[in-house]
Structure formats: structure tokens, C-alpha cells
C-alpha positions as CSV (number, residue, x, y, z in Angstrom):
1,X,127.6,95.4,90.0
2,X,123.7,95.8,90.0
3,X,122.2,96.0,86.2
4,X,119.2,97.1,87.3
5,X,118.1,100.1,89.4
6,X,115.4,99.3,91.8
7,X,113.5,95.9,93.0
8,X,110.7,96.8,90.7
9,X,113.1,97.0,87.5
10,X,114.9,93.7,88.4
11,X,112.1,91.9,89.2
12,X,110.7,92.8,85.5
13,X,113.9,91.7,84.0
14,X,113.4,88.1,86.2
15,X,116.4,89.0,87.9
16,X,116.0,87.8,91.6
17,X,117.8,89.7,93.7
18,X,119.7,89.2,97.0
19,X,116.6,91.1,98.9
20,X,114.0,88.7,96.8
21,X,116.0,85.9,98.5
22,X,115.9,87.5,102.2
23,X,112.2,88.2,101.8
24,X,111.4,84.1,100.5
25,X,113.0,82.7,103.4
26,X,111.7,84.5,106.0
27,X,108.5,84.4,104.5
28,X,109.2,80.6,104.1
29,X,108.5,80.6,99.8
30,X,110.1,80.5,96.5
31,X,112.4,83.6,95.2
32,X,110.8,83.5,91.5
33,X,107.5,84.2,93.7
34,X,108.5,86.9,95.4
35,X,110.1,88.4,91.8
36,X,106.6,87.5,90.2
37,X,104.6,89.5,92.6
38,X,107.4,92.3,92.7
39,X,107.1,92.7,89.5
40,X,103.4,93.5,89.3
41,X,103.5,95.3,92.2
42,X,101.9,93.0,94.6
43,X,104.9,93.2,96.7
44,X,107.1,95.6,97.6
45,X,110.7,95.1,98.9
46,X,111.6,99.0,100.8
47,X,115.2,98.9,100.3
48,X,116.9,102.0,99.5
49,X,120.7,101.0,98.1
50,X,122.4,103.4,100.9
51,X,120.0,101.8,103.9
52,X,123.4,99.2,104.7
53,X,122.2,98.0,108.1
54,X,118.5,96.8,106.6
55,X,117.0,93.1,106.9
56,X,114.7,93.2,103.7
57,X,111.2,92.9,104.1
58,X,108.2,92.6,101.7
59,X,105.2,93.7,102.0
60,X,102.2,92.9,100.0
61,X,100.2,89.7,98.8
62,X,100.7,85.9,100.6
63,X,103.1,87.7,102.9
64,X,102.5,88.2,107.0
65,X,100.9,90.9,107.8
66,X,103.9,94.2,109.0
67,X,103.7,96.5,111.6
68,X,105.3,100.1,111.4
69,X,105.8,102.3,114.7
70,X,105.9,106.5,114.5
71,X,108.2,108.1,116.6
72,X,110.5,111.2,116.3
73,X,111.4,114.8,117.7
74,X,108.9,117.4,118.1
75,X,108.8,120.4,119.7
76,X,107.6,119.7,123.1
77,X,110.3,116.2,123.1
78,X,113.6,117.0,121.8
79,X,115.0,114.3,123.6
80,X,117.2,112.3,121.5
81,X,117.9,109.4,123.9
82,X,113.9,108.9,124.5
83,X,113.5,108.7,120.9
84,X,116.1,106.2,120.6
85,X,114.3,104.1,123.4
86,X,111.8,103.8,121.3
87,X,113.9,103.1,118.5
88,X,115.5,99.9,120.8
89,X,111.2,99.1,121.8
90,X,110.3,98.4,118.1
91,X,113.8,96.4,117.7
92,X,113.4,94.3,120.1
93,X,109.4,93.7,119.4
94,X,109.9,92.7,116.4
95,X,108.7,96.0,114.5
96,X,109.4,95.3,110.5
97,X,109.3,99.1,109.7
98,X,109.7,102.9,111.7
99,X,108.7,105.9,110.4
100,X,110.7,109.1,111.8
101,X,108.2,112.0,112.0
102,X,110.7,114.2,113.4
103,X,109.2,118.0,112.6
104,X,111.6,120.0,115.0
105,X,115.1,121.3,113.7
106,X,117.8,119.6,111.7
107,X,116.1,116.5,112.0
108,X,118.5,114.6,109.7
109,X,121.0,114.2,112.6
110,X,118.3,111.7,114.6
111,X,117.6,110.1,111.3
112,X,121.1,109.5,110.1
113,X,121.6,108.0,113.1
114,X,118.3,105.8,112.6
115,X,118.7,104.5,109.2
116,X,122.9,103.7,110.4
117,X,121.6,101.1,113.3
118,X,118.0,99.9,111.8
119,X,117.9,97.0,110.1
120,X,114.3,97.5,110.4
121,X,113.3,99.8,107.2
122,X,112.8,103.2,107.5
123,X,109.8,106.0,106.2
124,X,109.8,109.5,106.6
125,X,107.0,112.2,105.4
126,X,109.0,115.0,103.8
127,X,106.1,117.4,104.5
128,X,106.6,116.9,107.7
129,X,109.9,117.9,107.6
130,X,109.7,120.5,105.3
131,X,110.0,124.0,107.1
132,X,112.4,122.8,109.6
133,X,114.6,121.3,107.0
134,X,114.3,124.5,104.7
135,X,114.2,126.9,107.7
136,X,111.0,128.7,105.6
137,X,107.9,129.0,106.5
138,X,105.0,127.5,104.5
139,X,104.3,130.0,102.1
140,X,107.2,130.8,100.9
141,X,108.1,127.6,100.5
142,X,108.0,126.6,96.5
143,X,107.6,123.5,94.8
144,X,111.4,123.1,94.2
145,X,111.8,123.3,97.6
146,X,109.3,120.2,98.5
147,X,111.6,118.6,96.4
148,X,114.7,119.2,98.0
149,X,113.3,117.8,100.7
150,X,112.5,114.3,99.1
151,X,116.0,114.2,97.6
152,X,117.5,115.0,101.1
153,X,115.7,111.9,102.5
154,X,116.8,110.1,100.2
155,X,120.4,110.8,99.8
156,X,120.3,110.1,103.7
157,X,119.0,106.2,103.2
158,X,115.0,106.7,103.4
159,X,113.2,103.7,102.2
160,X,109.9,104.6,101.8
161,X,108.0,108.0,101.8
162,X,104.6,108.9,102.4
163,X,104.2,111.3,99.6
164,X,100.6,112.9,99.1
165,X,100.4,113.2,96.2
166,X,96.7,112.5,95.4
167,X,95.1,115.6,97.1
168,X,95.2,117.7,93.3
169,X,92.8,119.8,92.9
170,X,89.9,117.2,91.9
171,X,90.2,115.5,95.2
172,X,90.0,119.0,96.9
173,X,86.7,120.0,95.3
174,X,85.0,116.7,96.6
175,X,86.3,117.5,100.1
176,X,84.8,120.7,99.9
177,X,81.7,119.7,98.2
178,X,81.1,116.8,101.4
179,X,80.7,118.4,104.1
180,X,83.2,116.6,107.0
181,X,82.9,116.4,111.0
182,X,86.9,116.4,111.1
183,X,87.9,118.1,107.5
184,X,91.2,117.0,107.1
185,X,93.4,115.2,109.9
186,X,96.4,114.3,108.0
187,X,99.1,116.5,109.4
188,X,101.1,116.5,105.8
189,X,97.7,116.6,104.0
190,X,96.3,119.2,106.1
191,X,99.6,121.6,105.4
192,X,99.9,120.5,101.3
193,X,95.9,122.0,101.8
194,X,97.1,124.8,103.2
195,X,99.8,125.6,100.6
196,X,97.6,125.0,98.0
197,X,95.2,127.3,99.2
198,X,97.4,130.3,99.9
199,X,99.1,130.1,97.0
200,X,96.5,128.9,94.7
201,X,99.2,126.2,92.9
202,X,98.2,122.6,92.3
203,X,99.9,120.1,95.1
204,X,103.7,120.4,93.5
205,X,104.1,116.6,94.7
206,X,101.1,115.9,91.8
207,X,102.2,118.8,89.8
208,X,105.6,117.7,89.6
209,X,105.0,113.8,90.0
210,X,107.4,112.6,87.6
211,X,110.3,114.5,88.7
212,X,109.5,112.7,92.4
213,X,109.6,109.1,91.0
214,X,112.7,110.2,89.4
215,X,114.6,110.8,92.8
216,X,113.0,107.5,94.0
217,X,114.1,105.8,91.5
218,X,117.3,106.5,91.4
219,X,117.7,105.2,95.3
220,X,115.2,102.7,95.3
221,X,112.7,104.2,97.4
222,X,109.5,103.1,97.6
223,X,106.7,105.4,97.4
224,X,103.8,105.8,100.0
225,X,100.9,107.1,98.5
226,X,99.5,108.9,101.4
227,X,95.9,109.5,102.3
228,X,95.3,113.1,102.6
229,X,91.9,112.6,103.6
230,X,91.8,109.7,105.6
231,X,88.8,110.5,108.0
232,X,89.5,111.5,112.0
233,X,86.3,109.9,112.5
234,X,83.9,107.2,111.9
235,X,81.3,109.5,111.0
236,X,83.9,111.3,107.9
237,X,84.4,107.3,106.6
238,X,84.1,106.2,103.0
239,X,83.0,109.7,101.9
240,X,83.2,111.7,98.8
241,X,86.5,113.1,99.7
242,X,88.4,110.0,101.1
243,X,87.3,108.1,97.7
244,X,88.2,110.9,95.4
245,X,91.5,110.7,96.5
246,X,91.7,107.1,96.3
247,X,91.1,107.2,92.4
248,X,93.6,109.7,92.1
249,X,96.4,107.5,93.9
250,X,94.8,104.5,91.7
251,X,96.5,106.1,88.7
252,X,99.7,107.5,90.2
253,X,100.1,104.1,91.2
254,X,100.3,103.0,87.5
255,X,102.8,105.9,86.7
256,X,104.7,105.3,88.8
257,X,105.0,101.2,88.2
258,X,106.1,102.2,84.3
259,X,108.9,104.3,86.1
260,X,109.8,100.9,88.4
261,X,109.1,102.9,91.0
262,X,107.4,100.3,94.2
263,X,104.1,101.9,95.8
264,X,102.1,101.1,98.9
265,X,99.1,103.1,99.2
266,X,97.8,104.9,102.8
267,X,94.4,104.3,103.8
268,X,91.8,105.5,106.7
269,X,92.1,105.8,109.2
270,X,88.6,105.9,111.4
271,X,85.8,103.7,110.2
272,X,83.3,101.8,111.6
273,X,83.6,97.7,111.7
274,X,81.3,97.1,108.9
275,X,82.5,99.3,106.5
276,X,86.3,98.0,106.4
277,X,86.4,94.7,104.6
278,X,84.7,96.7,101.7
279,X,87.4,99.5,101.7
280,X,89.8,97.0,101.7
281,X,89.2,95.5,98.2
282,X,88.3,98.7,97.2
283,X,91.7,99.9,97.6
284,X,93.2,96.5,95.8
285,X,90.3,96.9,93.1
286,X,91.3,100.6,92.4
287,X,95.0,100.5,93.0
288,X,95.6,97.7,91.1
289,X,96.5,95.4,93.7
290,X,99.2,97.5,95.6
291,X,100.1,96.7,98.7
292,X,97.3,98.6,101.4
293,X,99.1,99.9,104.7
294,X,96.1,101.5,107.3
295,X,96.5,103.4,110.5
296,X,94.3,101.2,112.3
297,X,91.5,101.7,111.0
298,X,89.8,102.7,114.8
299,X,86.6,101.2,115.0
300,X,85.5,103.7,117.5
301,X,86.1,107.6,118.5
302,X,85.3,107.1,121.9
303,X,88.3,106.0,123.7
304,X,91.1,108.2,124.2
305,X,93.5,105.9,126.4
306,X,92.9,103.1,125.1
307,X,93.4,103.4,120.9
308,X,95.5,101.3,120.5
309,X,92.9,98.6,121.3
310,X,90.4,100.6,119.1
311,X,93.0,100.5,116.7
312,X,93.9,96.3,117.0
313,X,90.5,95.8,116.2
314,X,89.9,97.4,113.3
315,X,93.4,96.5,111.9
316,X,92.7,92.4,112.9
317,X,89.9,92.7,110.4
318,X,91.3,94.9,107.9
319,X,94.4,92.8,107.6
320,X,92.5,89.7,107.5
321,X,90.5,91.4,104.7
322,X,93.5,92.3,102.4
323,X,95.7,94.9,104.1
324,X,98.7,94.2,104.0
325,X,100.8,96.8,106.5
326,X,99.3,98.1,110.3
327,X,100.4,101.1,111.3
328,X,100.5,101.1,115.1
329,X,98.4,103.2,117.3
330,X,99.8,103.8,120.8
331,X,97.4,104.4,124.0
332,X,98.5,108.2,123.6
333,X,97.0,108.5,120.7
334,X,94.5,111.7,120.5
335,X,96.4,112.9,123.8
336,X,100.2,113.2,123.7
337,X,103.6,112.2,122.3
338,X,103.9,108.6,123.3
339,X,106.5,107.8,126.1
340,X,108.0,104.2,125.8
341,X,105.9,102.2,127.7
342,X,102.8,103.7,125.5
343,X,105.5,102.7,122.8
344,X,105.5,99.5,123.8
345,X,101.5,99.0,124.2
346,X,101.0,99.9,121.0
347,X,103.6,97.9,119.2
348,X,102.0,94.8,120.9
349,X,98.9,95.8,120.1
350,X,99.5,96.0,116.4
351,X,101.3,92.6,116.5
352,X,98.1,91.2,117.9
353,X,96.5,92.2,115.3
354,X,98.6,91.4,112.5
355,X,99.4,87.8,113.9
356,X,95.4,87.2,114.2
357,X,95.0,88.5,110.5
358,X,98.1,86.2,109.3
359,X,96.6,82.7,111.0
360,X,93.0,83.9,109.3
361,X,94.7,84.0,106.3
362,X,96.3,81.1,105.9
363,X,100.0,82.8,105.7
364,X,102.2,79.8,105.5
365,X,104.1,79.1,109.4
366,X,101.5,81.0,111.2
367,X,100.4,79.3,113.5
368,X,103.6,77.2,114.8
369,X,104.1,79.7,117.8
370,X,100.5,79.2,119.0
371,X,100.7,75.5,118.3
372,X,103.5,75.1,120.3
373,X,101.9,77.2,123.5
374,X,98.9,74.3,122.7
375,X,101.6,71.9,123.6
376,X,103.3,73.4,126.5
377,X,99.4,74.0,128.4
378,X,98.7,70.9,127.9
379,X,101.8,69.9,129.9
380,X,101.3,73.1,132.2
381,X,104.9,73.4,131.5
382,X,105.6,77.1,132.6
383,X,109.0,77.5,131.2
384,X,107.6,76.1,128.0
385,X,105.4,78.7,127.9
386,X,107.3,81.9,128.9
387,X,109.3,80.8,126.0
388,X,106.9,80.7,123.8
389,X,105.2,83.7,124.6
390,X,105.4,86.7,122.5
391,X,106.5,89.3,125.4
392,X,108.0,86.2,128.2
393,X,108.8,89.3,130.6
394,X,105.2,90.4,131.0
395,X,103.9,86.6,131.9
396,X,106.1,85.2,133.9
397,X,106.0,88.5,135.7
398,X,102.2,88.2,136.0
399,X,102.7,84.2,137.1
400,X,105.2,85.1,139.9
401,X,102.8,88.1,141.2
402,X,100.7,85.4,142.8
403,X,102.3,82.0,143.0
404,X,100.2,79.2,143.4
405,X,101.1,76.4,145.8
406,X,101.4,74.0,143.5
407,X,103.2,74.9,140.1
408,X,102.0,72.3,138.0
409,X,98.5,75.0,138.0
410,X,98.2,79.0,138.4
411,X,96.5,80.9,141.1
412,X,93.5,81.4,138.9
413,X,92.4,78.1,139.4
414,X,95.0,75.9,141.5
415,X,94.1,72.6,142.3
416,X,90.9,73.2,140.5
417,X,92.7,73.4,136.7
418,X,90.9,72.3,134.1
419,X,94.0,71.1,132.0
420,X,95.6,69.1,135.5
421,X,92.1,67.9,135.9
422,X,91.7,66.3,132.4
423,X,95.3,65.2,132.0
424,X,95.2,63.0,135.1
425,X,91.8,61.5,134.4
426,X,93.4,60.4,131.1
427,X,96.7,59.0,132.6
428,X,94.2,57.2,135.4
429,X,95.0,59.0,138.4
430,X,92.2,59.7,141.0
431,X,91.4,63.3,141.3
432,X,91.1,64.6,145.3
433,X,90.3,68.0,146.0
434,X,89.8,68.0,149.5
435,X,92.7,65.7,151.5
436,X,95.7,67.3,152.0
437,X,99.0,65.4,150.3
């Protein structure tokens, strides 16, 4: 029987738990590390006690860099099976972490479902799910009732939340006070503004802080400090608003450690390439070193179609920089619910991303797969390669499109291949080009 509540409690008592010893050996480290940085809450472990299907994962300092896909039921896509596609897309790529967004009806049938076949951990945003759930509509919804919701998700296995928490009333005032291009483009920030200002109450998830931690604690749910004002654009970046709120999740973070309650925290966002490696320790400088999980951040507002490469670029660097967790952006993005393939795009995408980040930082194993591609070009060995690739479909499908004549080279270059070339120089063959064998 467990003598301590959450990760964050054990890890304080020195007790290394069974999760603790998941996380170390896929991360390919010591238990007692993983506990010491658990502890001071430079790793998190998301792993709510009813989530029975979950493969632990930390997130957080030394560790490789995660990758979380959105998906869910909305409105305009209330297909179940679609959504479930997706579900088996971010299984199969490798996806450590899916948030259900789902915003349309009894949404705790899909998730139920979710958190019973994922071993990948699961978030949700409870704002999001707030008036379906409650079947109110936003004003007369109180602050009770925002925390119904949270104890619902947990109940049903949620292991993290984004909770924002930090848009009180100070943060609002510098919002106001800095005039935006975007205002506010968080969906659950933009309705907790929305409540607030109707009803002229203080944001009941900072208002009533404390009694949130307490229904976290009590399933082990880590807490996801979300940014409320993140900005929609690389103009709206590092502004009076988005920092505001950053101090104010700075010390909710520390309330909520003396609870043993695990936080990440949400940053931006948009934000233009030079400006991210300072927000990064920024956040870690604030926050006290809690693990930093961006949406992107998109280096550029310009390319609707193609975000998720806007996106890969700005999360490359920020990871590399200190974040610790990439939310993926899909090609979609800006446009529509994503469909699987866009699914797909942007999972790969992110990986790209958080594998470049993880070899720049040193993170221990990192670079075997790409040393063993070295290997396998070097001895143009095909197979090799598929195998090694991170999506083999996708290449060998692109090899076959246009055979070369001879396999030992690729249709790019055939005869003319620079590895074939240099290998058979070096073995002291004579190189012909132009007779026929």
C-alpha cells in the first residue's frame, strides 16, 4: 500500500517509486536522480493513481525533450472514430502525452475511453469543458461549478490539467494597460476573461487555488499552469501582459509544491526567433525551475498551412534552450480541425524538433538512432535505413517512387553517388562512369 500520496510527496520522503524507476530507464539514469529532481520540482512524473493503462513519463530537467498532440470532439467533428484515429496516430508516433480538448457534449464518454487504452498520459482543460459538462452557460456558471469540473476529470483518470490560474486580476490590468494586436487567444483564458468580466469575481481557479491543489492532490494530478495570455502573434510577444502573468504562476508554483502538488507551467505561444532563448530561462528563473511546456513557440504569423513548420522551429530552439515539453502544432492550425494526416504532420514535426533539441543538449542516448543511419549510408544499405528511420513507411515509399537502376545508389544521384564514389576509391576499385557493365 502507497504511504505517500503523489510523486511529489514520495519523492520528498526519498521514497523512489515504481514510476521513478519507469522514468530512469527509459531515460537511461539513476532512480535516486529522478526522486532528487522530483522532489524540487524539476521533474514531473503525470500519473494520476486511476490512469491504469499509463507508461510513466517525466518531464523536466536532463530528460528528452516530450511532445503532446490536441485532439478531441467539437462541434463541427463529433466523430468519435476520427478522433480515435488520431488517438492510434500519436500511439504509434511515439506521442508521450494527449490532451483531449473535447468542448461538445458529454465529453467524458470519449475521454473514459481515452485514459482506458493510453498508456500515453493524458491532459484535459476543464474550462474547456465547462458548459458542456455543466449544461450552463457561462454566466451562470459559479465558482463551485469550475470546480466540479476539475474533480470530474480527475475522478475519470486525468493526469495533468491546464489550469489558468494566473490571469487574477493584476495580470488583467497589465493586459489592459498594453495595448495587444491579438488580446487574448487562449480559448480557456479568453472565457475565465470573460467570466471575470461579467460577473466582476476574481478567476475562482486563483480565488479558490487551494481547494484546486486539494483535488489534485488527492489523485495525483499534475497541475498545468496555463498561459492565459500567451500572445497570437509575434508582434503581442514578451509584453506587459504575457509577463504579468508569468510572475503570478511563479508563485502558485511555490504553493502549490508545499501542497506536493507537481506543476509544469504553459508558455507563448508566437514569438519571434530572437526573443525565445531569453523567455526560456525567464520562465526557469521565475518559476523556480519548473518544467516549461510551449506551443511552438511560431516564429512567424505568415504561414497558415504550413505551422507546423513555423512551429518546429521555434520549438527546436526553445527546447534546446530549456523547455522541456513541445506541444504540437498541425498544418491546420489557424484554419480547421485537423484531420489525421494533418495529425500526423504535426506530430512529426514536433518530434523533429524535440529530437534536434535533445542531441543539442547532450540528453544521454541521443544520438544512437542518427549514428546508426551514419552507418547504414555509409554502406548504402536501404533496408538498414528504412529501419532506422523514424517514419520507414514514408521513405521507402519515396525510394520505390523512382527506383534507380542500380540499388546500391538512389535516383537522385545514381551512378554519380557520392557515398558509392568514395567507398570504392577507398576499397581500390576504379570508378567508370561511362562503359556500360
Amino acid at each position: 500500500m502507497r504511504n505517500y500520496t503523489t510523486q511529489m510527496e514520495a519523492a520528498k520522503k526519498g521514497i523512489i517509486t515504481p514510476e521513478m524507476k519507469t522514468v530512469a530507464e527509459k531515460e537511461y539514469t539513476d532512480p535516486a536522480l529522478i526522486c532528487e529532481r522530483v522532489a524540487v520540482g524539476e521533474v514531473v512524473i503525470p500519473a494520476n493513481i486511476r490512469h491504469t493503462a499509463l507508461s510513466p513519463e517525466g518531464v523536466g530537467r536532463g530528460l528528452r525533450t516530450k511532445i503532446n498532440v490536441n485532439l478531441g470532439i467539437s462541434g463541427d467533428c463529433k466523430n468519435y472514430e476520427t478522433e480515435l484515429e488520431k488517438v492510434r496516430l500519436a500511439h504509434k508516433y511515439g506521442a508521450e502525452a494527449i490532451m483531449d480538448l473535447s468542448n461538445y457534449g458529454k465529453t467524458n464518454t470519449f475521454r473514459q475511453q481515452l485514459i482506458e487504452i493510453s498508456p500515453a498520459m493524458i491532459g484535459t482543460v476543464p474550462m474547456y469543458d465547462a458548459i458542456g459538462y455543466l449544461e450552463k452557460d457561462l454566466l451562470e456558471i459559479t465558482a463551485e461549478d469550475f470546480l466540479k469540473v476539475v474533480r470530474a476529470h480527475a475522478e475519470e483518470g486525468v493526469d495533468f490539467m491546464t489550469i489558468h490560474a494566473g490571469l487574477n486580476r493584476r495580470a488583467v490590468e497589465a493586459f489592459k494597460r498594453d495595448k495587444r494586436e491579438m488580446n487574448i487567444v487562449s480559448r480557456g483564458g479568453s472565457l475565465l476573461f470573460a467570466w471575470m468580466e461579467m460577473t466582476g469575481n476574481e478567476n475562482p481557479f486563483y480565488e479558490h487555488f487551494d481547494e484546486v491543489l486539494d483535488i489534485l492532490r488527492e489523485f495525483d494530478v499534475t497541475i498545468s499552469l496555463g498561459d492565459a495570455l500567451r500572445p497570437g502573434c509575434i508582434d503581442d510577444s514578451s509584453d506587459g501582459g504575457q509577463i504579468a502573468e508569468l510572475i503570478e504562476l511563479g508563485a502558485l508554483t511555490e504553493r502549490a509544491w508545499a501542497r506536493d502538488v507537481q506543476v509544469m507551467i504553459e508558455g507563448p505561444g508566437h514569438m519571434a526567433l530572437n526573443e525565445i532563448a531569453a523567455n526560456m530561462a525567464l520562465e526557469k528563473r521565475i518559476c523556480h525551475g519548473a518544467p516549461f511546456y510551449v506551443l511552438g513557440p511560431l516564429v512567424s504569423d505568415i504561414f497558415p498551412g504550413y505551422d507546423h513548420i513555423t512551429s518546429a522551429i521555434g520549438g527546436a530552439v526553445a527546447a534546446a534552450s530549456g523547455a522541456d515539453f513541445l506541444c504540437y502544432v498541425t498544418p491546420a492550425e489557424h484554419l480547421r480541425l485537423p484531420d489525421a494526416e494533418d495529425v500526423k504532420e504535426g506530430i512529426i514535426a514536433a518530434k523533429i524538433a524535440a529530437h534536434a533539441a535533445d542531441i543539442a543538449k547532450g540528453v544521454p542516448h541521443s544520438r544512437d538512432r542518427d549514428n546508426q543511419m551514419a552507418k547504414a549510408r555509409h554502406k548504402v544499405d536501404w533496408d538498414e535505413m528504412f529501419k532506422t528511420a523514424f517514419d520507414p513507411d514514408k521513405a521507402k515509399e519515396y525510394f520505390e517512387s523512382t527506383p534507380p537502376a542500380d540499388r546500391h545508389t538512389c535516383s537522385m544521384c545514381g551512378k554519380m553517388c557520392a557515398v558509392r564514389t568514395t567507398n570504392m576509391i577507398l576499397e581500390g576499385k576504379k570508378v567508370e562512369f561511362c562503359t556500360e557493365k
